[in-house]
N, C-alpha and C positions, 0 to 999 in steps of 0.2 A: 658590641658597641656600635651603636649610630651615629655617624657626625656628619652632618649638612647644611643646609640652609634652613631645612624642614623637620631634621629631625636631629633631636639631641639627645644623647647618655643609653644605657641601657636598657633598650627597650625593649618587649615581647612580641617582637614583630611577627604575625600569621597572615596567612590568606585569609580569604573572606569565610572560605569554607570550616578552616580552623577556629576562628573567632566567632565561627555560628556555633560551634558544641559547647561553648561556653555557655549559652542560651541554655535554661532550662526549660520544658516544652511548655510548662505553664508560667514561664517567669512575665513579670510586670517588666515591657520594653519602654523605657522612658528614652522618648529619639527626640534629635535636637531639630531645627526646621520652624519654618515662619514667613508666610506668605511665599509657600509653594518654592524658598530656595533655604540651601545652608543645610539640608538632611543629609543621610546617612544611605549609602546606593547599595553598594556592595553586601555588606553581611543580611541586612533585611534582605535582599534577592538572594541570596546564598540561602538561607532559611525560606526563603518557600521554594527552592527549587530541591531542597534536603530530602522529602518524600517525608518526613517522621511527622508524626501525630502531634499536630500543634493547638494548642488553646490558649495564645498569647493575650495580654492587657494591654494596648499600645496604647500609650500619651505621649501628646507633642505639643510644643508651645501653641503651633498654630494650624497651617495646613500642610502638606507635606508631597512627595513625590512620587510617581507611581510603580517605584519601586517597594513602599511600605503600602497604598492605599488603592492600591490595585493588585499588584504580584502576591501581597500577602492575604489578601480576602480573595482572592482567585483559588489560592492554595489553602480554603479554608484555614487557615492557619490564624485565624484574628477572633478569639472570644467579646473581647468588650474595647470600645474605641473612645478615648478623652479626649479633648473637647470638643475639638472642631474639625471637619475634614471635607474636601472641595473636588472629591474625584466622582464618578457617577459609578464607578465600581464600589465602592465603599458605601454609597450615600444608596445604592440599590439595596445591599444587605443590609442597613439601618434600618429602611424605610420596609421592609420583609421579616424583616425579626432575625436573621441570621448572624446579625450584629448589636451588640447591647451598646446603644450610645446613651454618655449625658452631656446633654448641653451644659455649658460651662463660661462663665466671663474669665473672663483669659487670665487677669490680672493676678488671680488668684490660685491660680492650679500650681505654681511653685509649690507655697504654704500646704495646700492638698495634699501633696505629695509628699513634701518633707515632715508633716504632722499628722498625716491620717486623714482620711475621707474620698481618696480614691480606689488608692492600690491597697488591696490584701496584705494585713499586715505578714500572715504566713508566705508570700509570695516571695521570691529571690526575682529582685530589682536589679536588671540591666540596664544600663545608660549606654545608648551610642550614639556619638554626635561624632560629624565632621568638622575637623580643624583644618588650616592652613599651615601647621606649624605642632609638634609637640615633644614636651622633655618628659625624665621621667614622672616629674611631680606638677606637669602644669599642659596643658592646651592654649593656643590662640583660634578662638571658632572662625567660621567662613561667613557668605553673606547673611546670615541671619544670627541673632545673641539670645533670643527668644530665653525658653525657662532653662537652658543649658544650664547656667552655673547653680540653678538649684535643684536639675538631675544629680547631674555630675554631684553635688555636694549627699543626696539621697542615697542613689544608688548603692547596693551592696559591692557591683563590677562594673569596670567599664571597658570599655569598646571603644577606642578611637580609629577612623578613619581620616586618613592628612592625603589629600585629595590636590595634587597638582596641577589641577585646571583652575582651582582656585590660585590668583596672587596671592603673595606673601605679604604683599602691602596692604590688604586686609586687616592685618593687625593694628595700624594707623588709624582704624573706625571704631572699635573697641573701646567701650568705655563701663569694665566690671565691678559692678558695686553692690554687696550683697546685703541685704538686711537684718537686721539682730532677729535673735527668736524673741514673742511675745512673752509677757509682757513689758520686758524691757527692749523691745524695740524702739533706735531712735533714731528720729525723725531722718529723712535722706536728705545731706547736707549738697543738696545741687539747687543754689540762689539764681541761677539763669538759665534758661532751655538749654543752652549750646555749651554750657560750664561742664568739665570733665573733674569726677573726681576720684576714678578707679584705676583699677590696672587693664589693659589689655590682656592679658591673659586670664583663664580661670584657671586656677590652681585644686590640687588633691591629694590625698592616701595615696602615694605609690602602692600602698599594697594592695587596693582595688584596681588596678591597672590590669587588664586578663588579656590584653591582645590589643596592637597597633598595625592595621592594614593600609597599607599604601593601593593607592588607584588615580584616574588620570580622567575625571566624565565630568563634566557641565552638569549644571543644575538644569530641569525640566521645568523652566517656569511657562505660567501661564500668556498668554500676547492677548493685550488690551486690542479691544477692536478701534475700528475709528472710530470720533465722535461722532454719535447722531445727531438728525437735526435737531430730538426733543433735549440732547446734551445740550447744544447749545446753546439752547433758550435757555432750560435750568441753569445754565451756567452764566447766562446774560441775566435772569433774574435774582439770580442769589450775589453779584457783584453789587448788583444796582439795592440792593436791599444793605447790603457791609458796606458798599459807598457811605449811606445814610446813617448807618448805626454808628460808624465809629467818628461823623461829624456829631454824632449826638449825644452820643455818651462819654466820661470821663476816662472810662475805662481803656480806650485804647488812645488818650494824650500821646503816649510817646510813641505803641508799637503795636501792630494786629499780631496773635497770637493763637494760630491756627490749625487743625487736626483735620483729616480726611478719613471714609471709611477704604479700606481695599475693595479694587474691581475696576474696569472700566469705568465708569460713571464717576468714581471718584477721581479716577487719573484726569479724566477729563475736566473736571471740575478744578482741578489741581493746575493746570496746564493753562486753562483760560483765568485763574486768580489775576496775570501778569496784567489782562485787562482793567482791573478795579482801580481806580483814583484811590487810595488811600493817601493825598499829599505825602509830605516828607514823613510820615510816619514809617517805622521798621516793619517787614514781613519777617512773620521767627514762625517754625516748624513744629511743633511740639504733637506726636502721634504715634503711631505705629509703624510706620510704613512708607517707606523711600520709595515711591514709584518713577517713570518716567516723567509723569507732568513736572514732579519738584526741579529733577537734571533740566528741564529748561528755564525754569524761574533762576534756577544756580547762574547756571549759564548768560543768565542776562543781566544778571547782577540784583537780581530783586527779592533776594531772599538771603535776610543775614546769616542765620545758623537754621540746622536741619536737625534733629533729635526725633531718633525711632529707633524700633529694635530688630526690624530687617530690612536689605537692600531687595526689597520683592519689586525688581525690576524683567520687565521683556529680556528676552534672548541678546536683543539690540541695545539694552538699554546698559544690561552687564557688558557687551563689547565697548560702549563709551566708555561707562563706569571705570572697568578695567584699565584702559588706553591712556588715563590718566587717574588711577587710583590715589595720588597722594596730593595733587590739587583739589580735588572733591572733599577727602577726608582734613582738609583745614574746615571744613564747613558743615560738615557730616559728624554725627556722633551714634554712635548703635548703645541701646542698654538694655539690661532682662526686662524683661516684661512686667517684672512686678518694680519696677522703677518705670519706664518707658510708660504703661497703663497706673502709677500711684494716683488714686484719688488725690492722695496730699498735695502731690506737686502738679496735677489739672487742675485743680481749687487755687494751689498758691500762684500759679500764672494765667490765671483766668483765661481759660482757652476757649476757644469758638470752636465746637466741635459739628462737623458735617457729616454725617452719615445716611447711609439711605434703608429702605425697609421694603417689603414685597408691596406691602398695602398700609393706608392711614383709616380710621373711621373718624365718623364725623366728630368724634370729643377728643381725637386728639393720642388716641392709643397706636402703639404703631406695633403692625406684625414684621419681623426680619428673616424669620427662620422656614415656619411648616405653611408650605403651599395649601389652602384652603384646608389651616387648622390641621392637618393631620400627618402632611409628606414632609420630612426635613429636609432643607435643601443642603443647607452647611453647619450653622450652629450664629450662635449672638457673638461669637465671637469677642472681640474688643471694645465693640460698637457703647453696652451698657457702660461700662468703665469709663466711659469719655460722657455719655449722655446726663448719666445722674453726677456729674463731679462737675460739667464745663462750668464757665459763667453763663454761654448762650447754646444751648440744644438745637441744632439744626438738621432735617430731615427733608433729605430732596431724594425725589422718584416722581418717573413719568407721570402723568395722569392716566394712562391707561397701560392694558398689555393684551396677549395674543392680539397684535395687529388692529389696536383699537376696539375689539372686540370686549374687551372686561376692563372693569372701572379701578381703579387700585386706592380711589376714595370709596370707601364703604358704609354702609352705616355703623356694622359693627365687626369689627375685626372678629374673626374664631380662634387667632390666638394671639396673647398680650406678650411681646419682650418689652417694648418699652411703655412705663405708663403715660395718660396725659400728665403726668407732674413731672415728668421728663424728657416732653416735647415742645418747647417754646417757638420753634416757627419749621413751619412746613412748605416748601420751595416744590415746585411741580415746573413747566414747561409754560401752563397758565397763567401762572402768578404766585406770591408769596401771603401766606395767613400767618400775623403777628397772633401769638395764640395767648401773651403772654396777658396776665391781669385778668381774662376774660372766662364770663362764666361757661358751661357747659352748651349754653342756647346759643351764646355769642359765640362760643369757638366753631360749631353746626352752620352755622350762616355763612363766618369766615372762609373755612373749609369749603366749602359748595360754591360757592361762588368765584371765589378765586383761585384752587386748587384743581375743581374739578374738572373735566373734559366736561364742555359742553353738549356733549350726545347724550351726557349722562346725568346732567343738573336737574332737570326736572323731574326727573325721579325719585333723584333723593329729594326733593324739595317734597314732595307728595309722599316720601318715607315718612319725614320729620314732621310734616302736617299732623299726620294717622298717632303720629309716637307721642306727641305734645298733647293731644285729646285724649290719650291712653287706648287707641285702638281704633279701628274702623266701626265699632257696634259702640262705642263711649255716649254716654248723653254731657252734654253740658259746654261751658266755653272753649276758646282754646286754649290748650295749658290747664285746665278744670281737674285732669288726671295723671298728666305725662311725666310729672315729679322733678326735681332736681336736674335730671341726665337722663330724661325721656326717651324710652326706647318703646317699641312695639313687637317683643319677644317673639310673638310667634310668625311676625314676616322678615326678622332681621336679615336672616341670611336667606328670604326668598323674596327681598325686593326689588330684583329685575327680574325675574319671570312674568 
């Protein structure tokens, strides 16, 4: 018998090492985790330090710590990896074949999982997630809520670790609300970003319960760089552009209602919002992802409610967090991801989604993921989920990379995560291209002109010339061959050489 602060009733308490033989060497590891905090330390590193022949399935809501996406691809022990993942040890095997990834929109991998199209159905499905707190029939998670409560609900066994460096007033952030199975699923009854309609805890089958490990380690999250200077222009341009929008449209009368992707760029972006004139209009949170920029909009009083589904804050940012966990969490809400990413409820609160992409081409398509078409970096992550649902699509990235050196406006992208019908303005450091209404030739000109680095404009201007006559050897006017969404195939990806 357990009785604590942290732990209640009778529970199977093991070491990490215990709780890894539970593990079968091919089982489907469904770990909890979401913006690099809230995973699971102990038995993933138990299991790759085991020595035994592993060919593990890992799925995680989101990206996780390198305890699973390091330690465990180190120790070959990682057959196939779902959705998304942010380590360079992990993203090395991907990009090598030693790891079978698929990319995946985040929103969705619950339902994957809990109906098929992931994990092998033959496969014995482990869930380990980190709680702050747990009984016999139920969990409170840590800083992330990510697809936890529809592991935990999948799973054949579970695995909990109650992790003491996490507070316990964590459970105050918690907001668990699961959705029916199709086709009678209905609708998710949360009428306002910041409206709480679940429990804090995710409950379960005691009789899936296989092991309760207690351990005492911080999360490994990532540290936001400082903003650079090209941050701050984007960030200067894309205010001064939502300045405008929300005098102009009806849509935001009462409130802006705003999404950010993860990363630097977006913390940054997040941090300087505080500068936008929105008059007495409300700032409301609706996304993914609690970074540091948001804790100082909190903090300054400019932001009504916050709704995501993890605290993927800096080292620093968890010691604030922390230092007054239950003043934050009046303002703070976490949900699963398939609430926190619902199409339904980005559509029903018309969100302004900002996310960023490696590169744009001239019509409007943006690549997020594979470095020149073919190297994955992380995965599409959330990014889709917010893009094709928001009211307004927004897509900010430098206008160039390697130190100026390569253009990140392109003529054509070599790989598509988002289409142009799900790009409506693109924000660079240059300027901002209203893409919306606008044909394929109009969005080409937009682009170039106001997105592009200048080092790089006339070249594409001399791309789109060649692409509009249908070729450098073409006879006839301009435009005479270049079609609809003129492109010149056989210089696309060789016009800056």
């Amino acid at each position: 018998m357990a009785e604590s602060d942290r732990l209640s009733g009778d529970l199977p308490l093991r070491d990490a090492e215990e709780a890894a033989d539970a593990v079968p060497d091919d089982a489907a590891l469904l770990v909890s985790g979401f913006g690099s905090v809230g995973y699971p330390k102990a038995v993933p590193e138990a299991l790759a330090d085991s020595g035994r022949d592993l060919a593990l399935t890992v799925v995680s809501g989101g990206s996780v710590g390198g305890e699973i996406d390091a330690a465990l691809v180190e120790a070959d022990a990682v057959g196939r990896r779902f959705p998304f993942q942010a380590r360079p040890e992990i993203r090395a095997a991907v990009n090598d074949g030693r790891v079978a990834f698929a990319d995946r929109h985040v929103a969705g991998v619950g339902d994957d999982v809990q109906y098929g199209g992931l994990v092998a159905t033959d496969a014995t499905s482990v869930a380990i997630v980190e709680a702050v707190a747990a009984g016999e029939d139920w969990l409170v998670p840590s800083t992330s809520l990510g697809q936890t409560p529809a592991f935990v609900e999948a799973a054949d066994r579970l695995v909990v670790e109650v992790n003491a460096a996490q507070p316990r007033a964590l459970e105050r952030f918690h907001d668990v609300y699961r959705p029916g199975t199709p086709p009678d699923r209905e609708p998710i009854p949360v009428d306002s970003p910041g409206e709480r309609v679940g429990s804090p805890r995710v409950e379960f089958d005691p009789g899936k319960l296989a092991a309760v490990v207690e351990l005492d380690r911080r999360d490994d999250p990532y540290e936001f760089r400082e903003p650079t200077a090209d941050d701050r222009a984007i960030a200067a341009n894309l205010c001064e552009f939502l300045e405008a929008e929300v005098e102009r449209s009806e849509l935001f009368a009462e409130s802006v209602r705003l999404q950010f992707g993860v990363g630097s760029l977006g913390n940054a972006l997040m941090g300087a919002l505080g500068d936008a004139d929105v008059g007495d209009r409300d700032l409301v949170y609706f996304g993914e992802v609690i970074q540091d920029g948001l804790l100082d909009l909190l903090d300054e009083g400019l932001l009504r409610s916050a709704s995501a589904t993890s605290l993927a804050l800096s080292a620093s940012g968890q010691d604030r967090l922390f230092a007054d966990a239950e003043r934050y969490a009046e303002d703070v809400v976490l949900r699963p991801t398939d609430v926190s990413n619902s199409p339904a409820l980005i559509d029903r609160f018309g969100v302004v989604a900002v996310n960023s992409a490696l590169e744009v081409d001239a019509y409007g398509h943006a690549n997020s993921t594979n470095v020149g078409g073919t190297r994955m970096v992380n995965g599409v992550g959330g990014s889709g989920d917010f893009a094709r649902n928001a009211a307004l699509s927004v897509f900010a990235l430098p206008s160039t990379a390697s130190d100026g050196d390569v253009s990140r406006v392109v003529p054509m992208v070599p790989h598509v995560d988002h289409t142009e019908h799900d790009v409506d303005v693109v924000v660079t450091e240059q300027g901002v291209a209203d893409l919306r209404g606008t044909s394929p030739r109009e969005r080409a000109r937009l682009l170039v002109e106001e997105c592009a680095h200048p080092d790089f404009r006339e070249r594409l201007r001399a791309y789109l010339d060649r692409a509009r006559r249908g070729g450098d050897d073409a006879d006839g006017g301009e435009g005479a061959r270049g079609g609809h969404l003129p492109h010149d195939l056989d210089a696309a990806f060789s016009w800056d050489e």
